[in-house]
C-alpha positions in Angstrom: 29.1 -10.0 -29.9 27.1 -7.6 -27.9 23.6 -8.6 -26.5 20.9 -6.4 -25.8 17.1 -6.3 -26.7 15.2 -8.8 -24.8 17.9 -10.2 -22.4 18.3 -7.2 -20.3 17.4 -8.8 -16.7 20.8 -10.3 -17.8 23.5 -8.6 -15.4 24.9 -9.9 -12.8 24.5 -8.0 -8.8 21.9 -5.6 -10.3 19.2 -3.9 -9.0 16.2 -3.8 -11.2 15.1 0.3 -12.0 11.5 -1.2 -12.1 8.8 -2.3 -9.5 11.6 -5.0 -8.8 13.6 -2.6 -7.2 11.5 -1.4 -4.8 13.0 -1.8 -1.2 16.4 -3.0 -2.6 19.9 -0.9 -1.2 22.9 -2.4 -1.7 23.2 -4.9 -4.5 23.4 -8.7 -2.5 25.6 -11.5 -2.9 23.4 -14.0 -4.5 25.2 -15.5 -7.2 22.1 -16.1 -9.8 22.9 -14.8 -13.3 25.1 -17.2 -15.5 27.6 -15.4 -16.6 27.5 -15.9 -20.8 29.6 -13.5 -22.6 29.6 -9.7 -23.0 26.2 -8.0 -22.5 24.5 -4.5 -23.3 21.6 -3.6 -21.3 19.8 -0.5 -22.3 17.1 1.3 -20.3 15.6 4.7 -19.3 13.2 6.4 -16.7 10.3 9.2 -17.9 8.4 10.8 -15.3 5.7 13.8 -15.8 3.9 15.2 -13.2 1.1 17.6 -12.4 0.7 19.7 -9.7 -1.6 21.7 -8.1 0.3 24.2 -5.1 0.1 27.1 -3.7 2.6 29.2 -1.2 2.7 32.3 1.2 4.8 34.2 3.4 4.8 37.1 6.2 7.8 39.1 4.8 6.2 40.7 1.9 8.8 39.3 -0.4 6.9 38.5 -3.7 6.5 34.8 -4.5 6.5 33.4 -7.8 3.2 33.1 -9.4 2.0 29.5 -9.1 -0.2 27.9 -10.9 -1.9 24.6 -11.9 0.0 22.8 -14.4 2.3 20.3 -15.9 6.3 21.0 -14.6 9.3 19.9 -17.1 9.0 16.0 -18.1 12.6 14.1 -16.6 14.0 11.3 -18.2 16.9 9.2 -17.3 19.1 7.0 -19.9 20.4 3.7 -18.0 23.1 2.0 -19.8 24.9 -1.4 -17.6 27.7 -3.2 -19.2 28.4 -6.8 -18.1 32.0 -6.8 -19.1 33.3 -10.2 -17.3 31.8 -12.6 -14.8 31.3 -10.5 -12.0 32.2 -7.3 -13.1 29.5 -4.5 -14.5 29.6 -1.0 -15.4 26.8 1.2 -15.1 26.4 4.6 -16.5 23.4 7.0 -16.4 22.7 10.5 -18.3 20.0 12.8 -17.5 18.5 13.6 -20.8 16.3 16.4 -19.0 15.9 17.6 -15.4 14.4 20.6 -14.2 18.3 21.8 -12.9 20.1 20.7 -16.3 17.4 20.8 -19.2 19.9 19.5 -21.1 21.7 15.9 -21.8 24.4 15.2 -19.6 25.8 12.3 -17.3 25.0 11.6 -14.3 28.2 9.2 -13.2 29.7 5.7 -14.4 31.3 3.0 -12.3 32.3 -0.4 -12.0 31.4 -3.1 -9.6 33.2 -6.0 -8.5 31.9 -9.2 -7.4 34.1 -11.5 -8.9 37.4 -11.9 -9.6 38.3 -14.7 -11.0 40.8 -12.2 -14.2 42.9 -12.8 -11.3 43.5 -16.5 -11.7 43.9 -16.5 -7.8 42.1 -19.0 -5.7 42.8 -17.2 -2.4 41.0 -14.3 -4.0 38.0 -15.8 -5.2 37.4 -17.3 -2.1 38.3 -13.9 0.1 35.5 -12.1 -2.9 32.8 -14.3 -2.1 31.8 -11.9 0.4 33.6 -8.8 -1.2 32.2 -6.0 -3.5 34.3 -3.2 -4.9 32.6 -0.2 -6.4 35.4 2.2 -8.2 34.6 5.3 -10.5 32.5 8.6 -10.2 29.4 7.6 -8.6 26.4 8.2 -6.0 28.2 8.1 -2.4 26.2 5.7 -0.4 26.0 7.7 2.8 23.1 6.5 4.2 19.7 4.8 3.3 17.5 7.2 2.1 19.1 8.3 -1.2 17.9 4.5 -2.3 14.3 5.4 -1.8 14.8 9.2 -2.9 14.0 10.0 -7.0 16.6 11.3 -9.2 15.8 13.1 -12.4 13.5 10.8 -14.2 14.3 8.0 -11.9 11.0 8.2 -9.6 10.2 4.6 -9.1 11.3 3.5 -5.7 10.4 6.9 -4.2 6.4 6.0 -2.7 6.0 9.9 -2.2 6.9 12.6 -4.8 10.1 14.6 -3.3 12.8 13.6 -1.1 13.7 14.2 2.3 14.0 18.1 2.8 17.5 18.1 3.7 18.4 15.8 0.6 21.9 13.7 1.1 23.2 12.9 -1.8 26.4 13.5 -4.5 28.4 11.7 -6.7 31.7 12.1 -6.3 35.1 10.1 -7.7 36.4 7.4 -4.9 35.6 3.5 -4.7 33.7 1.6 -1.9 34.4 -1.5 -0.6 31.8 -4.1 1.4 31.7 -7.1 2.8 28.5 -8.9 3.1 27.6 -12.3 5.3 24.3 -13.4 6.7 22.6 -10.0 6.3 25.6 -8.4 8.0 26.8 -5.5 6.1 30.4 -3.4 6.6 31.3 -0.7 3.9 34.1 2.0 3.6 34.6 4.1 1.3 36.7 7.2 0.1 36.4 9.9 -2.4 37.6 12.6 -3.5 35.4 15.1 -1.5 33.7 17.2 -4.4 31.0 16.6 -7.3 33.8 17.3 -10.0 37.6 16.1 -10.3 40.6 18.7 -9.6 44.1 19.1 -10.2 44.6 22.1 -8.0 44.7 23.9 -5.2 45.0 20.9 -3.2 45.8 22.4 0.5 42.2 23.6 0.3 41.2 20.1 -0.4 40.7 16.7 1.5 38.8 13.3 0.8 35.5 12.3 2.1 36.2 9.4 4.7 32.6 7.4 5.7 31.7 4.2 6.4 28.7 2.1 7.3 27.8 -0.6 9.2 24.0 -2.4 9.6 22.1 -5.6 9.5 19.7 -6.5 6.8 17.6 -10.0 7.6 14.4 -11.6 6.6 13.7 -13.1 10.0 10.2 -14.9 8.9 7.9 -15.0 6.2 6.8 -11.6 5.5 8.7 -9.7 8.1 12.1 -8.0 7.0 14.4 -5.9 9.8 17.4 -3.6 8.8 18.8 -0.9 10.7 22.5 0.9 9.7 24.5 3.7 10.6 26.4 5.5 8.3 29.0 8.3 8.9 31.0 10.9 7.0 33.8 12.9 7.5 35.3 15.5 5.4 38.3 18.2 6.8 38.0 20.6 3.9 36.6 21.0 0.3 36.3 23.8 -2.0 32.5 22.9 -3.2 31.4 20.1 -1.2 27.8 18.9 -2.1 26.7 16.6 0.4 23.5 18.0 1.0 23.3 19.7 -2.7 24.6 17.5 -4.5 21.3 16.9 -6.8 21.7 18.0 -10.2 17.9 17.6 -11.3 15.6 19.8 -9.1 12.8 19.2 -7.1 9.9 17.6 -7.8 8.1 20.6 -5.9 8.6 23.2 -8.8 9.0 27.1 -7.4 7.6 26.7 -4.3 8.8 29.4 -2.0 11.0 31.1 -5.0 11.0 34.2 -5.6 8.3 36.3 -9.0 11.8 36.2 -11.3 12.8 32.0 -10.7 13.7 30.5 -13.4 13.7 26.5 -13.7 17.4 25.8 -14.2 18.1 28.7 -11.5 15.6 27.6 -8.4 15.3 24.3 -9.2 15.5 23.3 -5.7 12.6 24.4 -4.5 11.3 23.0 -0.9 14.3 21.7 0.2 16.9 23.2 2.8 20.6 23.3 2.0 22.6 23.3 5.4 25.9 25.3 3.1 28.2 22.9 4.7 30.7 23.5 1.7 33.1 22.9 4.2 35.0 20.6 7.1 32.1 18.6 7.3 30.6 15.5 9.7 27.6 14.0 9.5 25.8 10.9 11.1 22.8 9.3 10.1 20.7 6.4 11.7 18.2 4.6 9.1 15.5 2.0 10.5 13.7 -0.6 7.2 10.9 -2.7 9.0 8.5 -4.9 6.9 5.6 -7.1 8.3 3.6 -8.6 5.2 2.5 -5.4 3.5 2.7 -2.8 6.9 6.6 -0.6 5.8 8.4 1.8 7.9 11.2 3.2 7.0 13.2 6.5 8.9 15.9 8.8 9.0 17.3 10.2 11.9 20.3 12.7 11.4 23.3 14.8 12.7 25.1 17.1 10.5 27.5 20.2 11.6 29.7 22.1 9.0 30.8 25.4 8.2 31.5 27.2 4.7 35.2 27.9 3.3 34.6 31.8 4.6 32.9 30.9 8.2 35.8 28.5 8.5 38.4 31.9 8.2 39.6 30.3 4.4 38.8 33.7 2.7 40.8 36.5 3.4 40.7 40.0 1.7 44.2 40.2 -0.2 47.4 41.6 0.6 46.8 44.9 -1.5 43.5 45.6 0.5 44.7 48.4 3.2 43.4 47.9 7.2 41.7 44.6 5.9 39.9 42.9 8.9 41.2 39.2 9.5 38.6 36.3 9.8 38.6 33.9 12.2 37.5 30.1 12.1 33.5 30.2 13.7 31.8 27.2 15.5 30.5 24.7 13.6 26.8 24.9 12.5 24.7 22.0 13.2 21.3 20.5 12.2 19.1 17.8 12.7 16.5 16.0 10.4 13.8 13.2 11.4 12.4 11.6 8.7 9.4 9.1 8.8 7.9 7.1 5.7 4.7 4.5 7.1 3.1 2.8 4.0 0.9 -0.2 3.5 1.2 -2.3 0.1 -1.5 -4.4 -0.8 -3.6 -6.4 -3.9 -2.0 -9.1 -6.0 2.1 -8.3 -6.4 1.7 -5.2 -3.8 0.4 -3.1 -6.6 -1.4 -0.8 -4.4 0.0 1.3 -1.6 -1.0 4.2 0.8 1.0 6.0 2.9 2.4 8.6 5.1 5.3 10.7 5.7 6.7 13.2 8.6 10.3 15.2 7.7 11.4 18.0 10.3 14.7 19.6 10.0 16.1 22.2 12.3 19.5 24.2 12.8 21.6 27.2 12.9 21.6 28.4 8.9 23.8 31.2 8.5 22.5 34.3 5.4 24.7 36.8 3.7 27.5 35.8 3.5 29.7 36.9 1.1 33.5 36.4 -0.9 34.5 39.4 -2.8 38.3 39.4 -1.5 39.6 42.2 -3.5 37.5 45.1 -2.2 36.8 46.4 2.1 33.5 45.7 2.7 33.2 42.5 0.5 33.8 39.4 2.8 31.2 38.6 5.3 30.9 35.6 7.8 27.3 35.9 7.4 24.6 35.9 10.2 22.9 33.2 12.3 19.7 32.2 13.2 18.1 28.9 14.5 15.6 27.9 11.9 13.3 24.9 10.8 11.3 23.0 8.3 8.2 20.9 8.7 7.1 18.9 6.7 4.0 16.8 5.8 3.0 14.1 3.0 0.0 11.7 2.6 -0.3 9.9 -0.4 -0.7 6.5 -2.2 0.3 5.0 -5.7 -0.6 2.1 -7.9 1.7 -0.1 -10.1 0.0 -0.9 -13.5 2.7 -2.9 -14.5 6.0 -3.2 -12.8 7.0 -0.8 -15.0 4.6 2.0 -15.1 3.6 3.8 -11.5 0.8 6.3 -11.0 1.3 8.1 -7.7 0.0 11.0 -5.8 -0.1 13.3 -2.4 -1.1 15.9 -0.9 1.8 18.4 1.4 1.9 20.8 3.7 5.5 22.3 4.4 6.0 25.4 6.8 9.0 27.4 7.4 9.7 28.7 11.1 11.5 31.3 12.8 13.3 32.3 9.6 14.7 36.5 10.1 12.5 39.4 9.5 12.6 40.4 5.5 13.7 36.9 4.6 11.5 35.0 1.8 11.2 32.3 3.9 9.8 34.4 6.9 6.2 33.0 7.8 6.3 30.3 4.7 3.8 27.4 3.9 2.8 25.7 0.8 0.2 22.9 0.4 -1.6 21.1 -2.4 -2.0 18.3 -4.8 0.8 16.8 -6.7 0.1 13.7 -9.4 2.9 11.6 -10.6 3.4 9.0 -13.7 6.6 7.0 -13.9 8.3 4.7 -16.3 10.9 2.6 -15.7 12.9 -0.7 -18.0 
């Protein structure tokens, strides 16, 4: 019989979606759930915000008309299945995002840390430090996309958006780590690109990456973990790794254009690099805790291309005195990322906090795919540009599962070309936050 109601801390090598949850990455090793039968746990996330922004530019391009007021309400359905001893499913659907307004699902997979179905002794010994993740699920490239929110999910996120240059996509591969004494070694392949395919496979290739780190509580109240993570992909059709979010920002129409629409610009104060394309990317990510004092940062390198910079798209055959393309030099950019916080009261229910994200690279503009007509393939123009951004802010847990968090931004936009939207940008203001999470 199925179990659900009030066992649900019941799965095995889970990470709590409440205040429990806080600070946690990959699941551990710790063997502490008696494994009793089949199990249903059902949960969900709700988060509603308010905010308070406002935006300019210097190229005359008119911005959308913000106002004070209350963006779309996310929520996230959480469903984990403890199939056998050791072995989970976990599925989540975004009931509403401000990028899909609709139900749909966000990935499913399973997790391994058992295998003792295989009635093999060498095996369960070998798994006591293994962990196999297979299905279509969040790529864990890094460390930031632990902390980041994710529809309705905004509970281990202290501040209100993620990093500017947001890594993160699920995609369908399988992971495998081995964990011993806070050492940590993963590799993992997938299949390159948010959705499956059957086709066209000589424009397609896997996403290779791997990470390494070290994750140890050295004393009472002081935690250290540092790992480097690394990605590789040759070739992809759509690849996502930097838009790979299919819920929006938490910073509604900032810098958009009078006619956005939610489900349209719902990405609003981020920066997408448009490395569809043969893409490598390396990311450093230091965790330091001493009682309640947290620092956690990102430091980046990313260089790609799209399919047409890359020479992929070609006008076609029946297209007279058509120009040929030719592969261009990988684009690169660079993001810092630093989050300082202090947690304090009874249970850390209290925190304050600051944040500094700057990113900065060669973005390429207009380019463009028609392949049937002269004129209608461009490799786009370049220009250095960058991001800055800004965040102080502070939250308080009421329970462990109800958050109430807030913080004022400042982002500018630099050296973006004359006529552009972006040209001369800032924003700043007030954004509040309630979140729910079981």
């Amino acid at each position: 019989m199925v179990q659900a109601a009030a066992a649900q801390n019941h799965i095995q090598y889970f990470r709590p979606y409440d205040q429990r949850g806080v600070n946690v990455f990959e699941t551990s090793k710790n063997d502490t759930i008696v494994y009793d039968g089949l199990k249903l746990r059902v949960g969900g996330n709700f988060t509603q915000s308010f905010q308070s922004l406002s935006h300019s530019n210097d190229s005359g391009v008119p911005l959308y008309d913000l106002g004070n007021g209350f963006p779309l309400a996310q929520a996230n359905l959480n469903l984990d299945f403890q199939l056998a001893d050791g072995v989970r499913v976990n599925l989540i659907s975004y009931m509403s995002s401000h990028h899909h307004n609709e139900m749909w699902v966000k990935a499913g997979y399973f997790q391994i840390d058992k295998v003792g179905f295989m009635n093999s002794e060498l095996l369960n010994n070998l798994w006591k430090n293994l962990t196999l993740k297979i299905g279509h699920m969040e790529v864990n490239y890094g460390d930031a996309h632990f902390r980041r929110s994710d529809g309705g999910n905004a509970f281990w996120n202290p501040f209100i958006e993620n990093n500017v240059m947001d890594a993160f996509a699920t995609e369908i591969g399988a992971e495998l780590y081995w964990q011993k004494n806070g050492v940590l070694l993963m590799g993992g392949m997938t299949n390159g690109e948010i959705q499956g395919s059957v086709t066209a496979q000589n424009k397609r290739s896997p996403s290779v990456y791997g990470k390494i780190g070290f994750d140890k509580v050295l004393a009472e109240g002081t935690r250290v973990r540092l790992t480097g993570s690394y990605l590789q992909k040759s070739s992809s059709i759509n690849g996502t790794l930097f838009r790979g979010d299919r819920t929006g920002s938490n910073y509604q129409f900032v810098m958009e254009p009078a006619a956005a629409t939610v489900t349209a610009n719902a990405f609003s104060g981020r920066l997408s690099p448009s490395f569809t394309d043969d893409v490598s990317t390396f990311v450093i990510n230091p965790f330091v805790q001493f009682h309640g004092l947290e620092l956690f940062g990102t430091v980046e390198f990313a260089e790609g291309n799209s399919a047409v910079e890359n020479g992929e798209i070609q006008y076609a055959a029946s297209v007279s005195d058509a120009p040929k393309f030719n592969k261009l030099e990988k684009r690169k950019f660079d993001q810092v990322a630093v989050d300082l916080l202090y947690r304090f009261g009874k249970e850390e229910k209290f925190y304050v906090g600051a944040r500094y994200n700057k990113v900065s690279g060669t973005q390429v503009f207009g380019t463009a795919t028609n392949t049937t007509a002269a004129g209608g393939i461009s490799q786009g123009t370049r220009a250095d540009v960058s991001q800055e951004r800004t965040a102080f802010g502070g939250g308080w847990f009421i329970t462990r599962n109800i958050l109430l968090k807030g913080e004022y931004v400042t982002q500018k936009y630099k050296d973006y070309p004359a006529g552009d939207i972006l040209q001369g940008g800032k924003f700043d203001g007030f954004v509040l936050q309630g979140t729910i999470a079981f």
